[in-house]
C-alpha positions as CSV (number, residue, x, y, z in Angstrom):
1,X,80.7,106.4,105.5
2,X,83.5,107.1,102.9
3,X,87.1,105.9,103.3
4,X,89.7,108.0,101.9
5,X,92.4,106.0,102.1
6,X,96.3,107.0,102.1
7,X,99.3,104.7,101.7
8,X,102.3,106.5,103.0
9,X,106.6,105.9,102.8
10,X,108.7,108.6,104.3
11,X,106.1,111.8,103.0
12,X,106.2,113.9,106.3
13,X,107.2,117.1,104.4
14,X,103.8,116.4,102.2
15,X,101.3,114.7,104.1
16,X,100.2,118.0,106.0
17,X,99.4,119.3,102.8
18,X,96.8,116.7,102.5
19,X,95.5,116.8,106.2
20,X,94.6,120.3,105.8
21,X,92.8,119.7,102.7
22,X,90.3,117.0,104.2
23,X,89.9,119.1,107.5
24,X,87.7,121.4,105.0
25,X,85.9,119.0,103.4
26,X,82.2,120.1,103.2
27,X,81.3,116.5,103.4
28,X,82.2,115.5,107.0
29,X,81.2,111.5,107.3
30,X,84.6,109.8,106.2
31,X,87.1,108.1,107.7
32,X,91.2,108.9,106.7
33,X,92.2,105.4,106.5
34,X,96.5,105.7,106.8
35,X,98.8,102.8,106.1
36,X,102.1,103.9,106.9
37,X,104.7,101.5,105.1
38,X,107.5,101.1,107.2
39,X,108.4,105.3,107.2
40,X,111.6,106.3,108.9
41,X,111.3,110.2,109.0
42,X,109.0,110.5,111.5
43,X,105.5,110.1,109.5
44,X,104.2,107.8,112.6
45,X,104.5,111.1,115.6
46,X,103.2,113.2,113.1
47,X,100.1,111.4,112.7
48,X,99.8,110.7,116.3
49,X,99.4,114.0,117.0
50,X,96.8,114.7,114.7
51,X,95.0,112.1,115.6
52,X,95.0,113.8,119.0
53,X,93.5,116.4,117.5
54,X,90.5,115.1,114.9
55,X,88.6,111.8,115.4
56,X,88.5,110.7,111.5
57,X,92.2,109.6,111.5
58,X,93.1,105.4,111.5
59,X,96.5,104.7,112.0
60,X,97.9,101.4,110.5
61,X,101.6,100.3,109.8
62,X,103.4,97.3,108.3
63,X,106.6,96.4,107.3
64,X,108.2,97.8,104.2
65,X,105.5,96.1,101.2
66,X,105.0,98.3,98.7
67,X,101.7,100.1,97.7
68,X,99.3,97.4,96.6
69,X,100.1,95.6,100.4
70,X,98.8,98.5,101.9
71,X,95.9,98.7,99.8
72,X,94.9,95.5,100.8
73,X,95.7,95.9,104.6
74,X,93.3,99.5,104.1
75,X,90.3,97.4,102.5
76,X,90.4,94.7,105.2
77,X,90.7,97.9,107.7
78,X,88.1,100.2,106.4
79,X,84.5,100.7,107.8
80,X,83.4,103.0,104.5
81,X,80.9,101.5,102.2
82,X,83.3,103.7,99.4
83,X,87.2,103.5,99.0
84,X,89.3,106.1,97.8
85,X,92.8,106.1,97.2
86,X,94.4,109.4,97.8
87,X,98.3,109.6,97.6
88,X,100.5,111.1,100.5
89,X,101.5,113.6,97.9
90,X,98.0,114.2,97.0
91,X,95.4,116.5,98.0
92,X,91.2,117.4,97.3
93,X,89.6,120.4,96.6
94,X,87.2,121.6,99.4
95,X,84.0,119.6,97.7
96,X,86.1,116.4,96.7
97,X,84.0,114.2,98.7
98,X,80.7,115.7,98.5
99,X,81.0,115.3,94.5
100,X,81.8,111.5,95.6
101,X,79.0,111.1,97.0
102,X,76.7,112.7,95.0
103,X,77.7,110.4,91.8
104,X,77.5,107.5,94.0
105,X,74.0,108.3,95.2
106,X,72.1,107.1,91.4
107,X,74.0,103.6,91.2
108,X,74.3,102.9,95.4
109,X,72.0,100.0,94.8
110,X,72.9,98.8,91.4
111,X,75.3,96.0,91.3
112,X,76.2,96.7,87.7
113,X,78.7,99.5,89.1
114,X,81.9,98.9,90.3
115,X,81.9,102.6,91.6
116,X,82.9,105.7,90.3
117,X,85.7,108.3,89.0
118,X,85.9,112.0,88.9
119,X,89.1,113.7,87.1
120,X,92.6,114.6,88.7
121,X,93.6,117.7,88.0
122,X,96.7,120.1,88.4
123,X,96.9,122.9,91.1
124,X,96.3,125.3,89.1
125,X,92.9,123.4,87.4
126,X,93.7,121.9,84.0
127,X,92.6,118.2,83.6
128,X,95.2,115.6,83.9
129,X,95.2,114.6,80.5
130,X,93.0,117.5,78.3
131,X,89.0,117.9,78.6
132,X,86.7,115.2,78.3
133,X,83.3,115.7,76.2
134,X,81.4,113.6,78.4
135,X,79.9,115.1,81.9
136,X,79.0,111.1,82.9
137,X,80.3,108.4,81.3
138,X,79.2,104.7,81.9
139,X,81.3,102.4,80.9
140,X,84.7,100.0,82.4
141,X,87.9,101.0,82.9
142,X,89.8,99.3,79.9
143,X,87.1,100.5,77.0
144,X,87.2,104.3,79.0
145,X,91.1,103.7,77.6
146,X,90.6,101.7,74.2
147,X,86.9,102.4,73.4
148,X,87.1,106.2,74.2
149,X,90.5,107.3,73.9
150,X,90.6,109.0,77.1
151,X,93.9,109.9,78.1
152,X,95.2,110.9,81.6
153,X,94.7,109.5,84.7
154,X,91.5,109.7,87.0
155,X,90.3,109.4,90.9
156,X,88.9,105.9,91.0
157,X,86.4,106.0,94.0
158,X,85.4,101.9,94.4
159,X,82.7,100.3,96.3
160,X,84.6,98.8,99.3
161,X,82.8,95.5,98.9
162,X,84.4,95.2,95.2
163,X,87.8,95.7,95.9
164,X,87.3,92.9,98.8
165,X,86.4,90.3,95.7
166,X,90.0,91.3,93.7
167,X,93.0,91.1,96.3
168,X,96.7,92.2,95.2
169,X,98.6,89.6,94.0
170,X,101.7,89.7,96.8
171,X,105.0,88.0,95.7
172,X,107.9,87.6,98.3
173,X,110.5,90.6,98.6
174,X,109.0,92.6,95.4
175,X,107.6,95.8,96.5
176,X,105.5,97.0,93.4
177,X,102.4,95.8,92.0
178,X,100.6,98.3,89.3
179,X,97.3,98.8,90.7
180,X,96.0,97.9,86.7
181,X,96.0,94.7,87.7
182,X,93.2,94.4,89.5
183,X,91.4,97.2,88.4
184,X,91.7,95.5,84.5
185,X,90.2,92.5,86.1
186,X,87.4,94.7,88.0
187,X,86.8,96.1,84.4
188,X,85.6,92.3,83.0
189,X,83.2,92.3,85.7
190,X,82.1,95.8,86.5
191,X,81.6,99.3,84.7
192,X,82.8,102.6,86.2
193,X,80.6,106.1,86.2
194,X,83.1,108.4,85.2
195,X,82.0,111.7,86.2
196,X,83.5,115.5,84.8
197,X,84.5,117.0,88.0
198,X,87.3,117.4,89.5
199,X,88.2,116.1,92.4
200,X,91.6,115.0,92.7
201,X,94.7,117.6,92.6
202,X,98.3,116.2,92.3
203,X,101.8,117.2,91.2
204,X,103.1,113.9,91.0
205,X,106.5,114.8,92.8
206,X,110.0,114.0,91.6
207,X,109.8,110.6,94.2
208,X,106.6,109.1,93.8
209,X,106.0,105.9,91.6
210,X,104.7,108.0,88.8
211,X,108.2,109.4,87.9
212,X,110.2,106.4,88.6
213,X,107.8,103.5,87.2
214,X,110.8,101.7,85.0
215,X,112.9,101.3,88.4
216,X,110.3,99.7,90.1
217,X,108.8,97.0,87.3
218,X,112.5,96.2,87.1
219,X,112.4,96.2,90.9
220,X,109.7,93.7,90.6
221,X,109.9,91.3,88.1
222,X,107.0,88.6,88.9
223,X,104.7,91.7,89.5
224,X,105.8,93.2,86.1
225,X,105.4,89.9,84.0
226,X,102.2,89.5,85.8
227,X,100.6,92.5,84.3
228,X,102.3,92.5,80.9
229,X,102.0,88.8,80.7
230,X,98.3,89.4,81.1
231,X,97.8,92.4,79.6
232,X,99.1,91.4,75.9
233,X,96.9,87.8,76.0
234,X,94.1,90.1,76.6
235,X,91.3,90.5,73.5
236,X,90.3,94.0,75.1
237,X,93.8,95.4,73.5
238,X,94.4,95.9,70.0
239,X,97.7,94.4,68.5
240,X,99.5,98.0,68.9
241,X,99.1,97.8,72.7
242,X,100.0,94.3,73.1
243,X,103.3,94.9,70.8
244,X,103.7,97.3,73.2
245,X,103.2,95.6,75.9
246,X,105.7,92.6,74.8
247,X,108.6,94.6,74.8
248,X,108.0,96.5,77.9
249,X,107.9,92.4,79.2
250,X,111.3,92.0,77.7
251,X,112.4,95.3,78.7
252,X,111.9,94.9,82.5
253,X,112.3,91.3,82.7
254,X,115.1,90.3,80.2
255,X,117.3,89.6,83.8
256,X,115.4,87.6,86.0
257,X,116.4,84.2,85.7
258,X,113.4,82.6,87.7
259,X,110.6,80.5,86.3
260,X,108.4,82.1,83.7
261,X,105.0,81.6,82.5
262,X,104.7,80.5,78.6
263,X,103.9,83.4,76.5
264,X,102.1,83.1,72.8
265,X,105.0,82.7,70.4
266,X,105.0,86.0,68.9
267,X,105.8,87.3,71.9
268,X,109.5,85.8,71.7
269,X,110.0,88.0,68.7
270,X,110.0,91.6,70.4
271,X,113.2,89.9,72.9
272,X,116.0,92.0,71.0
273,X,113.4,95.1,71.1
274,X,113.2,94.7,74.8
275,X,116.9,93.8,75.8
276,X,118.3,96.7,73.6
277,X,116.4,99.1,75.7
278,X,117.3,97.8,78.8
279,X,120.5,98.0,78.0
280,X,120.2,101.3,76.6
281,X,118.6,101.9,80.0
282,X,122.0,100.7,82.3
């Protein structure tokens, strides 16, 4: 059994676009796992009446949370041994999941492997990013970034039972959490087989987080100094990245007058770099 698994808030006009796509799936033993996260345009009837209509449909909803709450509500909810996150403005070719599972088929048993990840792709085919050289990688998630200098993003497909060991972090009223989080602290433990098909098709529409990231780590401020925080104590990134990351820190957090976590001192010195731009951003 494989979970594809769909977060959804107020995507109505794009879901259908989805359903239809897994409805001609070749591979037919999944589940569609949906959390729907507090919707207000009539996503919930819409779903009840497909589920009227095919049996692989779960239905969950919970209060407005954000993303990375209904990720962990769909891992405690799913019955699939695999886990794959597939936006509600999102959609798979017809052999999507049958390319799943035959990656996953070579490292089912070996607890090395985190899972796997097959490449997005735009409707009309191009990669996400350029071509790869590869046709199966093995390695994690961070050195597939620093290591190989892959750019663009890909479909993560996890083991169900892996993303059950690395929660979301949840903090009160904040609504975002970058799923990098976890999946940097999955990479320390775990490798990836990254696999050259594609099997992931997205537009990334004008109101999804991928267009509107700056709002919501400003949105989110203990989520966003979480990650950055993190992310530029971490060895795996070269100085470059963590300058980087420092004033993106600044940049999104430069107003939030709560507690903070001590950062190494050279951090401090990217401040002025980070409050001009958000600034720049008002």
């Amino acid at each position: 059994m494989l979970t594809v698994f769909t977060p959804t808030y107020n995507r109505a006009y794009s879901l259908p676009r989805l359903y239809e796509s897994l409805k001609a799936q070749t591979f037919v033993d999944f589940e569609w796992l949906i959390v729907d996260d507090g919707s207000t345009d009539g996503t919930k009837q819409l779903i009840e009446k497909w589920s009227n209509e095919e049996s692989f449909i779960r239905y969950y909803r919970q209060e407005r949370g954000g993303k990375h709450r209904a990720i962990n509500l769909g891992v405690q909810q799913a019955k699939g041994d695999l886990f794959f996150i597939v936006d509600s403005d999102d959609y798979l070719p017809k052999d999507s999941l049958q390319l799943i599972l035959d990656a996953y088929q070579p490292i089912k048993e070996d607890g090395r492997f985190a899972g796997m990840a097959g490449m997005r792709c735009y409707p009309h085919g191009e990669r996400i990013g350029g071509e790869v050289k590869f046709d199966v990688l093995d390695t994690d998630n961070v050195s597939f970034r620093e290591k190989y200098k892959v750019k663009g993003d890909v479909a993560d497909v996890f083991k169900t039972a892996v993303l059950k060991e690395f929660p979301f972090p949840e903090f009160p009223a904040e609504l975002f959490l970058t799923e990098d989080v976890v999946w940097d602290k999955i990479a320390r433990k775990y490798r990836i087989r990254f696999f050259n098909r594609n099997i992931y098709i997205c537009e990334y529409l004008p109101d999804g987080l991928s267009r509107n990231l700056s709002f919501h780590h400003r949105s989110s401020p203990q989520g966003t100094m979480l990650y950055y925080g993190t992310s530029l104590r971490d060895s795996r990134f070269g100085m470059v990245r963590h300058i980087k990351d420092a004033i993106r820190y600044w940049q999104y957090t430069c107003d939030y007058r709560g507690e903070r976590e001590r950062l190494p001192l050279w951090a401090y010195l990217f401040y002025p770099v980070g409050w001009f731009l958000r600034r720049k951003d008002s």
